[in-house]
Backbone as ProteinMPNN parsed JSONL, in Angstrom:
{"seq_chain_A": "XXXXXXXXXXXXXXXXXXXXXXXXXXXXXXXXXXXXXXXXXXXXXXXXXXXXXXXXXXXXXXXXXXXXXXXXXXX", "coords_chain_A": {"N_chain_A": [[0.851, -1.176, 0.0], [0.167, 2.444, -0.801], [1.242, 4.974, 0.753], [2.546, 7.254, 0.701], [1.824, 10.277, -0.876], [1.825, 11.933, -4.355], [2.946, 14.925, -5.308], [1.651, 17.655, -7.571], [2.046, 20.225, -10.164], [-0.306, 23.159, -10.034], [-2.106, 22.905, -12.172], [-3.74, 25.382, -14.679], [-5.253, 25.55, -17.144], [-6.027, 22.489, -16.941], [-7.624, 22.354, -15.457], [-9.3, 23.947, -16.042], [-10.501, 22.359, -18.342], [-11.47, 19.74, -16.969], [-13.716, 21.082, -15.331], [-15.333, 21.779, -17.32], [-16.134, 19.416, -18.688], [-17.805, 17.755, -16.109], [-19.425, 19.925, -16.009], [-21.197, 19.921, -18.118], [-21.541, 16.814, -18.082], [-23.407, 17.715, -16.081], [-23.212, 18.72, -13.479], [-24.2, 20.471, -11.265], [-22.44, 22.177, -9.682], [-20.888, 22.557, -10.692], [-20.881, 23.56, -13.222], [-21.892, 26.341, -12.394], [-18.897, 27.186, -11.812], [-18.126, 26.959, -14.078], [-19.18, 28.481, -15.432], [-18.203, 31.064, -13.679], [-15.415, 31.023, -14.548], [-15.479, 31.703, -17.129], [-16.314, 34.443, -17.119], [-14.583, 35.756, -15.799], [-12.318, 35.715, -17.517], [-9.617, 34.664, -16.935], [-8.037, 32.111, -17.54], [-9.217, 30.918, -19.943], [-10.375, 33.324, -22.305], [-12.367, 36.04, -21.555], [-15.315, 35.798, -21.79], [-18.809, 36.754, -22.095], [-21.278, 35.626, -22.782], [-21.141, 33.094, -22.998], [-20.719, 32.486, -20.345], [-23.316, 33.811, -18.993], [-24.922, 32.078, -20.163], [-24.16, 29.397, -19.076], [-24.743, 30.097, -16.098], [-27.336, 30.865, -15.896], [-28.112, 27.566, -16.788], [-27.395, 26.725, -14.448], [-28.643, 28.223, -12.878], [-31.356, 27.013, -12.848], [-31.293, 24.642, -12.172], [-31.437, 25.306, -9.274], [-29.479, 26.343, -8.144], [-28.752, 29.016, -6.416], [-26.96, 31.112, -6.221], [-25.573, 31.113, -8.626], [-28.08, 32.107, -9.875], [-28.22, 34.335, -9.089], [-25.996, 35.834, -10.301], [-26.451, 35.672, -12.959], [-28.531, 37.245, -13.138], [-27.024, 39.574, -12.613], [-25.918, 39.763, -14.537], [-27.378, 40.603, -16.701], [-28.361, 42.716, -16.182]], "CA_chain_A": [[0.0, 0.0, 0.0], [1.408, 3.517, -1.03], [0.645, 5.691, 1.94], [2.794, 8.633, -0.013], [1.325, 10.739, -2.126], [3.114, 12.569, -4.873], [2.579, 16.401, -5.761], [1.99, 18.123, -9.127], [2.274, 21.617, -9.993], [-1.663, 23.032, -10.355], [-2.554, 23.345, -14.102], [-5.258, 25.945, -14.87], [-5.9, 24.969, -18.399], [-6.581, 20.992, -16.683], [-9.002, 22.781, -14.193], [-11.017, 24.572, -16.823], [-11.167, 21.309, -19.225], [-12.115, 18.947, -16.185], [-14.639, 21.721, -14.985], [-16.11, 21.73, -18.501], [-17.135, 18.09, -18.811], [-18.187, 17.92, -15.423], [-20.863, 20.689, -16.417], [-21.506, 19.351, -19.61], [-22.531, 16.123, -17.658], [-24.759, 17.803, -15.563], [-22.983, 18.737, -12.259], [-24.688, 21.893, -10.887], [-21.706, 23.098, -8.714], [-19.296, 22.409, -12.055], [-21.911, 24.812, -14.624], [-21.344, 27.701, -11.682], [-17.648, 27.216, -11.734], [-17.732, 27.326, -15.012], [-19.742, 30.24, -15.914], [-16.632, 32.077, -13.432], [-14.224, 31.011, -15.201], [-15.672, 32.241, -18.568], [-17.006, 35.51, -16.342], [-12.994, 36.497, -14.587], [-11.208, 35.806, -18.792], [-8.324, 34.104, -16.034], [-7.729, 30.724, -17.782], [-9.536, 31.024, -20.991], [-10.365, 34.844, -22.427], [-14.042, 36.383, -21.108], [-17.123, 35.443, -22.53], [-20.044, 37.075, -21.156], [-22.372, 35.471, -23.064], [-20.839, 31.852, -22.252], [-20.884, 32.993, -18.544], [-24.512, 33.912, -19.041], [-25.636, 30.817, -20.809], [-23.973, 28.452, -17.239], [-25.348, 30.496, -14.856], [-29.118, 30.11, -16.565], [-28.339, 26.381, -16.171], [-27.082, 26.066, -12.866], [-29.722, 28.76, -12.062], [-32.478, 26.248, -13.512], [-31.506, 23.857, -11.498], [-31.895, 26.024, -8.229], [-27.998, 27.112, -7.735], [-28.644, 30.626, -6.113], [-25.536, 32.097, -6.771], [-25.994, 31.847, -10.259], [-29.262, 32.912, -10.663], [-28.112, 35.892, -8.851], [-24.999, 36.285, -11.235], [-26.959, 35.589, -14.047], [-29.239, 38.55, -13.152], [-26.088, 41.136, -12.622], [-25.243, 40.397, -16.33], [-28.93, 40.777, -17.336], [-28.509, 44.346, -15.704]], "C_chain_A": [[0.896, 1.238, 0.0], [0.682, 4.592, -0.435], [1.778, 7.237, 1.582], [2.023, 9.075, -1.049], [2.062, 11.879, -3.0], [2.23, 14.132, -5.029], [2.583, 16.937, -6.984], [1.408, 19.624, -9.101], [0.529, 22.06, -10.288], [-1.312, 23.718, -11.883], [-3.895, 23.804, -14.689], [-6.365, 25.437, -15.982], [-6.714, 23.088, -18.084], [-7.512, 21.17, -15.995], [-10.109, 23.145, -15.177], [-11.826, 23.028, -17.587], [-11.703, 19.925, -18.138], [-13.735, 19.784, -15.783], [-15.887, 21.716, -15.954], [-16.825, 20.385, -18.783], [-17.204, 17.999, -17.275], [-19.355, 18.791, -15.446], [-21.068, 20.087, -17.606], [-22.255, 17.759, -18.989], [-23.836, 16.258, -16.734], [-24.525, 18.075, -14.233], [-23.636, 20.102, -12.062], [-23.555, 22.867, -10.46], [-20.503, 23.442, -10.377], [-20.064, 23.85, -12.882], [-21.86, 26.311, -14.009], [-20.245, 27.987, -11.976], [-16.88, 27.671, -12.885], [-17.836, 28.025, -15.779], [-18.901, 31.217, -15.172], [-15.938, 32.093, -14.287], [-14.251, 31.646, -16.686], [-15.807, 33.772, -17.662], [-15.331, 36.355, -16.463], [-12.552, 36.256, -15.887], [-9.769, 35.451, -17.657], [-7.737, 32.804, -17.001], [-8.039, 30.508, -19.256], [-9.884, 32.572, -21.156], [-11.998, 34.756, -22.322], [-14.74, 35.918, -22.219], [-18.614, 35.393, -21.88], [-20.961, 35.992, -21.223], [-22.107, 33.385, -22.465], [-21.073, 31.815, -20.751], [-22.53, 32.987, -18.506], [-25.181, 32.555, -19.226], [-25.379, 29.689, -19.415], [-24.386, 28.876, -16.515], [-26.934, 30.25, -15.078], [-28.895, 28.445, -16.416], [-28.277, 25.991, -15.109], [-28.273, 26.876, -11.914], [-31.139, 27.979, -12.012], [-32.779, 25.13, -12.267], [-31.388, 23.869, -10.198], [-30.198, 26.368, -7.571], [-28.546, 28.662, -7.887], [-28.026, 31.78, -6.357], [-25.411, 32.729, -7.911], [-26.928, 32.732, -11.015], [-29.202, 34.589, -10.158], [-27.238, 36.974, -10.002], [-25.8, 36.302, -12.887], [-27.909, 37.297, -14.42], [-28.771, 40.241, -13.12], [-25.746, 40.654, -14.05], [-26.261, 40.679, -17.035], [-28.504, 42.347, -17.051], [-27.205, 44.901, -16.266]], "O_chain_A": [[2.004, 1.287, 0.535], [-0.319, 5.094, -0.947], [1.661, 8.214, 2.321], [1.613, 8.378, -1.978], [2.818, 12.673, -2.441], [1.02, 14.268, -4.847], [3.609, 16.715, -7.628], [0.59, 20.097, -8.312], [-0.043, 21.134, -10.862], [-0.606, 24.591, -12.386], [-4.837, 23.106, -15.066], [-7.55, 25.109, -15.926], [-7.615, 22.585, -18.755], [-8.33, 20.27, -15.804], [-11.301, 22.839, -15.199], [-12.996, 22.651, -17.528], [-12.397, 19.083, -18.709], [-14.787, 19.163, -15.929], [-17.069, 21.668, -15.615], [-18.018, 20.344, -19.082], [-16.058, 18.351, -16.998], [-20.35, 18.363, -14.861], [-20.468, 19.12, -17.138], [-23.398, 17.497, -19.362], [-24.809, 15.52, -16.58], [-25.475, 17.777, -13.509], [-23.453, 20.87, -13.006], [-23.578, 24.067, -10.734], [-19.716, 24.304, -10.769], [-19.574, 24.977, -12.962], [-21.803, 27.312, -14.724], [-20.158, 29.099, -12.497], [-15.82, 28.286, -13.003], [-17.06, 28.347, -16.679], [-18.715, 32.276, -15.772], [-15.724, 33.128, -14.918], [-13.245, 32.015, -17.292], [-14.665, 34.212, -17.787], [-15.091, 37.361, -17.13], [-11.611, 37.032, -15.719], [-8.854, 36.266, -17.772], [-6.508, 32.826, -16.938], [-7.168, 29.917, -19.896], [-9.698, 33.218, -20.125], [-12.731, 33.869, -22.758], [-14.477, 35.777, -23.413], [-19.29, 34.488, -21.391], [-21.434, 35.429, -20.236], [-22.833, 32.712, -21.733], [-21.703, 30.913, -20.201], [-23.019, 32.027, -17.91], [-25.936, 32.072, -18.382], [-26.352, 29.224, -18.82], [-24.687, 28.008, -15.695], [-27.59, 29.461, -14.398], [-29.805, 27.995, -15.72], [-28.929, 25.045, -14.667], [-28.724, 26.543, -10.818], [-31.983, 28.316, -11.181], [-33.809, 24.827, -11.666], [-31.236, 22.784, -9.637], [-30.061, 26.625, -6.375], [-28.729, 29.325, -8.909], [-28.355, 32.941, -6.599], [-25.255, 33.891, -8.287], [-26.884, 33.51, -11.968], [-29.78, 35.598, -10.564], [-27.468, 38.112, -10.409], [-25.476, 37.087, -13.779], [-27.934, 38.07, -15.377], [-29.313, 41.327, -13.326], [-25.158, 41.514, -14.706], [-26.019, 41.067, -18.178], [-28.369, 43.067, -18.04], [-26.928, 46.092, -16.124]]}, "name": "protein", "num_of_chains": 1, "seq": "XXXXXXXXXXXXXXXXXXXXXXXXXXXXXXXXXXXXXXXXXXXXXXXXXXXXXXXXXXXXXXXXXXXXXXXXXXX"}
């Protein structure tokens, strides 16, 4: 049994493309995460309207947060 565990440097670009299928299957918390990450242009470059479009799903499916964020880009 291997009771070490090793370390790897964090890799943004592996965060967004895990985050992305993870919403794409249907995770609620992932479709928030990932309407930020389009939102902040940090990892990939902004895209409101991408941002917009995840937060309407995750807002659908009663994620608060979003439907709040969804409603400051409405405004």
């Amino acid at each position: 049994m291997n009771l070490v565990g090793k370390v790897i440097p964090k890799d943004p670009l592996l965060s967004y493309i895990y985050t992305k299928k993870a919403a794409e299957l249907g995770l609620v918390e992932a479709m928030h995460n990932l309407a930020v990450i389009y939102l902040e242009g940090k990892i990939v470059n902004a895209h409101s309207f991408k941002a917009l479009s995840w937060f309407s799903r995750a807002a659908h499916f009663g994620f608060a947060h979003s439907a709040y964020n969804a409603a400051k880009l409405f405004m």
